[in-house]
N, C-alpha and C positions, 0 to 999 in steps of 0.2 A: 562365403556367399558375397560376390559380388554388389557393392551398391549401384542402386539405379542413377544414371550420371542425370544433371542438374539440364531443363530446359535449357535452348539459348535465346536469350533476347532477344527481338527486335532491336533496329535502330530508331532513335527520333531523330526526322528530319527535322531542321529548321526551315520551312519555306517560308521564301521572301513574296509579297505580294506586289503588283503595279498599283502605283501613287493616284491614280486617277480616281480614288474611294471617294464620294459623294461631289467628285465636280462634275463639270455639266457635260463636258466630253471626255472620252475614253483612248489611250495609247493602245497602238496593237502588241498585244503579249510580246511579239517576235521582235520588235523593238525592242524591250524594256529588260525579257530573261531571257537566258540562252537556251537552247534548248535541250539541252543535259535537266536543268533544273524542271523543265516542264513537262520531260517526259519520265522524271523522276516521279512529278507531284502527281502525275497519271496513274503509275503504277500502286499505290495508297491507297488506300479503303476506312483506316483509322485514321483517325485526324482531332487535336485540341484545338478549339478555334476561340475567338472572341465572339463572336454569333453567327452562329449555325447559317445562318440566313445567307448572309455575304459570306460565308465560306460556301455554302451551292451555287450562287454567282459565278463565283471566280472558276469552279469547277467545271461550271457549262463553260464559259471560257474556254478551256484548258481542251474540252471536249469538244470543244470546234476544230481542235489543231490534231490532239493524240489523245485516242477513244480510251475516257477511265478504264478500268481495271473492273468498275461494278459501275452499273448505272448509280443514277445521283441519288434516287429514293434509295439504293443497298448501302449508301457512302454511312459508315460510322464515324459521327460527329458531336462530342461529346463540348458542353462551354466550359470556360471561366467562369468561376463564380462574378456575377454582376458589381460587387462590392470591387472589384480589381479592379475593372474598365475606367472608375472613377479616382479608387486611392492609390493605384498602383496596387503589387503582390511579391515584393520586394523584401520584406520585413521591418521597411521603414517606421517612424511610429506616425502613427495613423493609417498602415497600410492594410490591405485586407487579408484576414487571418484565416487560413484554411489549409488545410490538409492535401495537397498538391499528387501523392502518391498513389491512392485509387485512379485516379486520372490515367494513369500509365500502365494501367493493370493489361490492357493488349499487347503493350511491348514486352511486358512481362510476360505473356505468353507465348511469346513467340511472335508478334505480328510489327512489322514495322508501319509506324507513326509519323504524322504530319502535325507540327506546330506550324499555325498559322495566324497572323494579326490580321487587321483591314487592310491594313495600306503598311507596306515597306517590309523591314527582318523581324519580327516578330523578337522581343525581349530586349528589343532597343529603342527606347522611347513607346515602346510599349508595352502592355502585359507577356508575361511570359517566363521569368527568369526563372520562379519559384518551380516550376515546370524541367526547365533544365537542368537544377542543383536538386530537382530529385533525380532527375534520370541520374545522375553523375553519382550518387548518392544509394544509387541501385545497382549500379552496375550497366545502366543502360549504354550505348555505346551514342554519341551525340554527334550529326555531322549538320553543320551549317552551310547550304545551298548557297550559288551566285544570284545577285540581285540588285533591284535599287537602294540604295540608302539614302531617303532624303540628308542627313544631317552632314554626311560627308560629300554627297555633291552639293549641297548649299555651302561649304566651307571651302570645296575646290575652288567657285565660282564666283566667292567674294572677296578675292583678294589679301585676306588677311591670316592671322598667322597658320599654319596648317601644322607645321612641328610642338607647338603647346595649344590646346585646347581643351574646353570645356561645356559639356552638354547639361544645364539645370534645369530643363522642362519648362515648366511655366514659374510667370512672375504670380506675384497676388492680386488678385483683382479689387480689392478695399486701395483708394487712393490712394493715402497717406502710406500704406506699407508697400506699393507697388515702387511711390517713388523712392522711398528707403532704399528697396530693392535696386533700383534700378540705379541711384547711386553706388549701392553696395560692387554690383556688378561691371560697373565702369571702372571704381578704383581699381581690381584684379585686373581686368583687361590692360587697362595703362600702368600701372606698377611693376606689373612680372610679364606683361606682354605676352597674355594669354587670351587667345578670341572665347568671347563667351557666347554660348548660341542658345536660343531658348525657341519657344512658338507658343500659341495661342491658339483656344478655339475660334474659328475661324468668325464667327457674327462679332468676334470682340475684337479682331487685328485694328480695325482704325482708332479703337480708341485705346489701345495700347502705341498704335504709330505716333499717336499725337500725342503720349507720355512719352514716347522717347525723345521725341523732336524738344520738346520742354524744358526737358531734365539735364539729356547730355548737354555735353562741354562742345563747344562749336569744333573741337578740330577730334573729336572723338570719331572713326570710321562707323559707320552703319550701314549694314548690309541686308539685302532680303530676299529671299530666292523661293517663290508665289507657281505653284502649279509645276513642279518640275517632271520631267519628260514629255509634261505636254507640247502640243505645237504654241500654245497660247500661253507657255512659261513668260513671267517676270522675273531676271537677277540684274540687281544692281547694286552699287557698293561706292557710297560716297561718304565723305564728310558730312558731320551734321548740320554746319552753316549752310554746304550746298543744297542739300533737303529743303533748309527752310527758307530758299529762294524759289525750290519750283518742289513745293511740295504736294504730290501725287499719291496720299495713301493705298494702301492695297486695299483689294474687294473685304466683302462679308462673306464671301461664298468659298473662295481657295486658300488652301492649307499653304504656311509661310514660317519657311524658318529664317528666325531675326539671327544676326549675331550683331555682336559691337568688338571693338579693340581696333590698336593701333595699324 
């Protein structure tokens, strides 16, 4: 007697989102992804998102260019647990503990998945990973989509090192341990000449701008790259003495990634 052969998975896609999540104006999709990846994220009907909400956003988006697969009320859109958004799902310690594999129970049946963040590749500088080391971990089959990545085009654009680097999210926001940090993080950069890039929620960039200007070493490079793909992009990349001759912090409202090094 024959055995009955095994389902086959689904794929999870990793879709990349456009950068323009909560600024005041919007890039046209056909800028930002190509359209492989758009007419990919069309054809999708499952989807893990960070909130529901702004992943039907992005959807109607999508559906102004290439008509979904299901209208948006049939879109199966399941979240993250909340706890992620804030600690990361990583398994860092302090990170949020949960069971990742129910999640993916449509791939497992056969249906190909859409991972999605708000803004950029999902599971990079975002929630998401614990998501992908199930799939991998299932047997799911993982393809990652073309797209924006803020942290590598803020690293193109700042001049500094692009062959060693390092991404550590955010600093601390208690003073005394921010500038720890931010010493901690300058010595790496200039020792082993590794650019280090981090970012900020956005109502707190100026008063981290005005901890870096503080803290670093006058001839320490600092760079910042505020709204990218927008038309209304800021990248710039100086010294920190020349900062602190025409210092211009960035807004409260657009997302910025810092880096420092030589």
């Amino acid at each position: 007697m024959s055995e009955t052969p095994k389902s086959k998975s689904g794929t999870l896609y990793l879709v990349p989102a456009p950068l323009d999540f909560g600024c005041e104006s919007q890039t046209a999709l056909t800028e930002v992804l190509p359209e492989g990846t758009l007419r990919r994220a069309a054809s999708l009907t499952h989807w893990i998102s960070e909130n529901a909400k702004t992943a039907r956003a992005y959807l109607k988006r999508i559906d102004a260019l290439f008509p979904l697969a299901a209208p948006l009320q049939a879109q199966n859109i399941v979240e993250l647990p909340r706890e992620a958004h804030k600690k990361g799902d990583h398994g860092n310690k302090g990170a949020a503990v949960f069971d990742p594999k129910p999640l993916l129970a449509a791939a497992l049946a056969g249906q190909d998945m859409g991972l999605i963040s708000e803004a950029g590749m999902p599971a990079v500088a975002d929630p998401g990973s614990s998501i992908v080391r199930a799939a991998h971990d299932l047997g799911i089959r993982v393809v990652p989509l073309t797209g924006p990545v803020s942290l590598l085009l803020g690293l193109a654009a700042s001049g500094l090192n692009g062959q060693n680097f390092a991404f550590v999210g955010y600093v601390p926001q208690d003073g005394s341990e921010r500038t720890a940090r931010i010493k901690e993080l300058e010595s790496l950069a200039l020792r082993q000449g590794q650019t280090q890039q981090f970012i900020e929620t956005p109502y707190r960039n100026a008063s981290l701008w005005q901890a870096l200007l503080q803290t670093l070493q006058p001839n320490t490079r600092l760079a910042l790259a505020s709204g990218l793909t927008l038309e209304t992009a800021r990248i710039e990349s100086h010294l920190v003495r020349e900062w602190r001759q025409h210092n211009t912090p960035p807004d409260n409202r657009t997302p910025v990634v810092f880096a420092i090094g030589r």
